[in-house]
C-alpha positions in Angstrom: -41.4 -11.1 29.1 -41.5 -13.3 25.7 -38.5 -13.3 23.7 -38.2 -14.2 20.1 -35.1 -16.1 18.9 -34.7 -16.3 15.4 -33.2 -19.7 14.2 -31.9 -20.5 10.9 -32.9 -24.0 10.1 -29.1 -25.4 9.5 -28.4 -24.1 12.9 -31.6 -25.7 14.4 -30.3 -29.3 15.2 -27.4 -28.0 17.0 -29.5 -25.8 19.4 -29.4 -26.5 22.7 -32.9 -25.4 24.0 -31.8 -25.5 27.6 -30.2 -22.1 26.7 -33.4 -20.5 26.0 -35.3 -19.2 28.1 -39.1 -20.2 28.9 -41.7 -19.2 27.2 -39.7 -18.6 24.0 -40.9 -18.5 20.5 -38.0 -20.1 17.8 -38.8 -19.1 14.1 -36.8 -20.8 10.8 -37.1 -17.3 9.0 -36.0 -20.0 6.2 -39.6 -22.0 6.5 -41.2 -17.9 6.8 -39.2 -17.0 3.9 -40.0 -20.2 1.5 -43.6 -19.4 2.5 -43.9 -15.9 1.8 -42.3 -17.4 -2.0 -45.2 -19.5 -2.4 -47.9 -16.4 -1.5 -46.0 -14.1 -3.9 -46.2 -16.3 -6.5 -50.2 -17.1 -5.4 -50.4 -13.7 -5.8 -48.7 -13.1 -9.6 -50.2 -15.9 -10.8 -54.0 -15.1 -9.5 -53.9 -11.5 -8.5 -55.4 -12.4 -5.5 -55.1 -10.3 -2.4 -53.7 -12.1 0.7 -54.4 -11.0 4.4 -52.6 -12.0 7.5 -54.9 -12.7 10.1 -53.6 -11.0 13.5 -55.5 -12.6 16.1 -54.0 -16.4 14.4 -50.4 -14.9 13.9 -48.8 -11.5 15.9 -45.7 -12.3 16.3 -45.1 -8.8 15.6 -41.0 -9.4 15.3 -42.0 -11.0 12.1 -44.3 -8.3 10.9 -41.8 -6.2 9.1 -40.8 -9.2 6.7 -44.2 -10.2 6.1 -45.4 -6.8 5.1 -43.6 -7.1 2.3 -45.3 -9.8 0.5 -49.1 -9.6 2.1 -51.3 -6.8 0.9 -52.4 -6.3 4.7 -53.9 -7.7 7.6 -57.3 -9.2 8.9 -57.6 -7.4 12.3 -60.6 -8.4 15.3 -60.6 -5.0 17.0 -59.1 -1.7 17.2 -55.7 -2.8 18.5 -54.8 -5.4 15.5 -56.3 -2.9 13.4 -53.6 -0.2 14.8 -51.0 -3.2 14.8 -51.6 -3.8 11.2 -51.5 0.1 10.0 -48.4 0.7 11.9 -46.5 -3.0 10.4 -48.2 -3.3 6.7 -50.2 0.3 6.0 -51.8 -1.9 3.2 -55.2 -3.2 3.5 -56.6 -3.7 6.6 -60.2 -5.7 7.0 -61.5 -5.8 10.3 -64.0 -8.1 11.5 -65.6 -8.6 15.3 -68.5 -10.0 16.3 -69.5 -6.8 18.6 -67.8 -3.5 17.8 -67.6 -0.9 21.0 -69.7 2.0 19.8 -66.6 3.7 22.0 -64.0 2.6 19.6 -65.9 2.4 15.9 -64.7 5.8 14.8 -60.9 4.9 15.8 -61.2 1.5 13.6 -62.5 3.2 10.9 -59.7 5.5 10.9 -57.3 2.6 10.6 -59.5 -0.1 8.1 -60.5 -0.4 4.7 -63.2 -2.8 5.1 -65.5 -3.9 8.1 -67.2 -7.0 8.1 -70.3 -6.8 10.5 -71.8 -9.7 12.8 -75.3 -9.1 12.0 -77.8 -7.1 10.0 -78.4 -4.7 13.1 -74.6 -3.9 13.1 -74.3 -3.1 10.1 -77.2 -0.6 10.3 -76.3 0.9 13.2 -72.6 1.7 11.5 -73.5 1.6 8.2 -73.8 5.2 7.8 -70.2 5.7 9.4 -68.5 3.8 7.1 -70.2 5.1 4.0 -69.8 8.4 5.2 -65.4 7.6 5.4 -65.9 5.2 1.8 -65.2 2.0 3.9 -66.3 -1.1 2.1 -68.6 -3.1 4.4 -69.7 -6.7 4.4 -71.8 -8.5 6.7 -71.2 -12.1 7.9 -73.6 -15.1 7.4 -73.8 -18.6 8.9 -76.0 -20.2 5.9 -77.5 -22.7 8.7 -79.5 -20.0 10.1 
Protein backbone atom coordinates (compact mmCIF):
# COMPACT_ATOMS: atom_id res chain seq x y z
CA UNK A 1 0.00 0.00 0.00
CA UNK A 2 1.35 3.66 -1.02
CA UNK A 3 2.01 5.94 1.71
CA UNK A 4 2.25 9.63 1.47
CA UNK A 5 4.73 11.50 3.60
CA UNK A 6 4.43 15.00 3.77
CA UNK A 7 7.87 16.92 3.80
CA UNK A 8 8.41 20.44 4.65
CA UNK A 9 11.14 21.65 2.39
CA UNK A 10 13.59 22.94 5.47
CA UNK A 11 13.20 19.43 6.74
CA UNK A 12 13.98 17.89 3.23
CA UNK A 13 17.84 17.77 3.34
CA UNK A 14 17.95 16.11 6.58
CA UNK A 15 15.67 13.24 5.49
CA UNK A 16 16.95 10.14 5.59
CA UNK A 17 15.07 8.25 2.68
CA UNK A 18 16.17 4.89 3.93
CA UNK A 19 13.45 5.37 6.58
CA UNK A 20 10.75 5.49 4.13
CA UNK A 21 9.31 2.95 2.89
CA UNK A 22 9.10 1.89 -0.97
CA UNK A 23 6.98 3.04 -3.18
CA UNK A 24 6.50 6.30 -1.20
CA UNK A 25 5.37 9.63 -2.58
CA UNK A 26 7.27 12.83 -0.54
CA UNK A 27 5.41 16.27 -1.16
CA UNK A 28 6.97 19.96 -0.10
CA UNK A 29 3.35 21.15 0.74
CA UNK A 30 5.68 24.49 0.68
CA UNK A 31 6.45 24.04 -3.35
CA UNK A 32 2.12 22.97 -3.44
CA UNK A 33 1.41 25.84 -1.41
CA UNK A 34 3.61 28.58 -3.43
CA UNK A 35 1.92 27.12 -6.50
CA UNK A 36 -1.54 27.17 -5.51
CA UNK A 37 -0.38 31.33 -4.78
CA UNK A 38 0.54 31.66 -8.26
CA UNK A 39 -3.02 30.01 -9.64
CA UNK A 40 -5.05 32.24 -7.24
CA UNK A 41 -3.51 35.12 -8.31
CA UNK A 42 -3.89 33.63 -12.31
CA UNK A 43 -7.24 33.50 -11.32
CA UNK A 44 -7.86 37.36 -9.72
CA UNK A 45 -6.04 38.81 -12.13
CA UNK A 46 -7.83 36.93 -15.39
CA UNK A 47 -10.87 35.38 -13.95
CA UNK A 48 -10.03 32.37 -15.53
CA UNK A 49 -11.20 29.06 -14.31
CA UNK A 50 -8.53 26.53 -13.49
CA UNK A 51 -9.09 22.63 -13.56
CA UNK A 52 -7.02 19.89 -11.98
CA UNK A 53 -6.58 17.24 -14.21
CA UNK A 54 -7.11 13.82 -12.23
CA UNK A 55 -5.74 11.30 -14.45
CA UNK A 56 -2.04 13.69 -14.41
CA UNK A 57 -2.33 14.36 -10.54
CA UNK A 58 -4.61 12.06 -7.81
CA UNK A 59 -2.73 12.21 -5.12
CA UNK A 60 -5.87 12.35 -3.35
CA UNK A 61 -4.04 13.30 0.24
CA UNK A 62 -3.52 16.53 -1.51
CA UNK A 63 -7.01 17.02 -2.76
CA UNK A 64 -8.50 18.78 0.25
CA UNK A 65 -5.74 21.67 -0.03
CA UNK A 66 -6.10 22.00 -3.56
CA UNK A 67 -9.84 22.34 -3.60
CA UNK A 68 -9.53 25.35 -2.12
CA UNK A 69 -7.91 27.38 -4.82
CA UNK A 70 -9.01 25.26 -8.19
CA UNK A 71 -12.64 25.73 -9.35
CA UNK A 72 -12.72 21.77 -10.02
CA UNK A 73 -11.34 18.97 -11.75
CA UNK A 74 -10.83 17.54 -15.39
CA UNK A 75 -11.97 13.92 -14.85
CA UNK A 76 -11.46 10.83 -17.77
CA UNK A 77 -14.34 8.54 -16.46
CA UNK A 78 -16.82 8.09 -13.89
CA UNK A 79 -14.43 7.29 -11.04
CA UNK A 80 -12.33 10.75 -11.31
CA UNK A 81 -15.48 12.24 -11.93
CA UNK A 82 -16.84 10.84 -8.43
CA UNK A 83 -13.16 11.56 -6.97
CA UNK A 84 -13.55 15.18 -8.03
CA UNK A 85 -17.29 15.68 -6.62
CA UNK A 86 -16.51 14.11 -3.38
CA UNK A 87 -12.76 16.38 -2.96
CA UNK A 88 -13.69 19.93 -4.89
CA UNK A 89 -17.84 19.82 -5.59
CA UNK A 90 -16.85 22.71 -7.98
CA UNK A 91 -16.73 22.14 -11.59
CA UNK A 92 -16.14 19.00 -12.86
CA UNK A 93 -15.42 18.53 -16.92
CA UNK A 94 -15.10 15.17 -18.01
CA UNK A 95 -13.60 14.09 -21.13
CA UNK A 96 -12.95 10.16 -22.55
CA UNK A 97 -12.47 9.05 -25.62
CA UNK A 98 -15.26 6.20 -25.32
CA UNK A 99 -17.98 6.70 -22.61
CA UNK A 100 -19.67 3.18 -21.33
CA UNK A 101 -23.24 3.67 -22.37
CA UNK A 102 -23.42 1.55 -18.78
CA UNK A 103 -21.95 4.39 -16.91
CA UNK A 104 -23.12 7.85 -18.96
CA UNK A 105 -26.11 8.53 -16.66
CA UNK A 106 -23.77 8.15 -13.41
CA UNK A 107 -21.15 10.86 -15.04
CA UNK A 108 -23.65 13.07 -15.78
CA UNK A 109 -24.85 12.98 -12.40
CA UNK A 110 -21.46 14.00 -11.12
CA UNK A 111 -20.20 16.60 -14.27
CA UNK A 112 -20.82 19.91 -15.47
CA UNK A 113 -19.43 19.56 -18.83
CA UNK A 114 -18.67 16.55 -21.25
CA UNK A 115 -16.33 16.85 -23.92
CA UNK A 116 -17.09 14.11 -26.63
CA UNK A 117 -14.47 12.07 -28.89
CA UNK A 118 -16.34 12.35 -32.01
CA UNK A 119 -19.45 13.67 -33.71
CA UNK A 120 -21.24 10.25 -33.26
CA UNK A 121 -20.71 10.60 -29.42
CA UNK A 122 -21.90 13.38 -29.09
CA UNK A 123 -25.17 12.46 -30.91
CA UNK A 124 -25.66 9.45 -29.32
CA UNK A 125 -25.51 11.43 -25.71
CA UNK A 126 -26.39 14.60 -26.72
CA UNK A 127 -29.83 14.38 -25.86
CA UNK A 128 -28.87 13.17 -22.19
CA UNK A 129 -26.93 15.92 -21.43
CA UNK A 130 -29.34 18.59 -22.74
CA UNK A 131 -31.96 16.98 -21.11
CA UNK A 132 -29.72 17.43 -17.33
CA UNK A 133 -28.36 21.26 -18.74
CA UNK A 134 -24.74 19.80 -19.11
CA UNK A 135 -22.60 21.90 -21.35
CA UNK A 136 -21.14 19.68 -24.08
CA UNK A 137 -18.14 20.12 -26.38
CA UNK A 138 -16.76 17.85 -28.78
CA UNK A 139 -13.04 17.28 -29.42
CA UNK A 140 -11.07 18.02 -32.69
CA UNK A 141 -7.64 17.09 -34.06
CA UNK A 142 -7.45 19.99 -36.90
CA UNK A 143 -5.12 17.45 -38.94
CA UNK A 144 -8.02 15.40 -39.75
Amino acid sequence: MLKTVKVNKKYFQKLDLSKISSPSYVIDTKVINDNLKIFHKLKTDTNVKILLALKAFSLKSLLPIISNVLDGVCASGLNEAKLGNKYFGGLISTYSPAFKDAEINDILKYSQHITFNSISQLNKFKQLCVNKSINIGVRINPLY
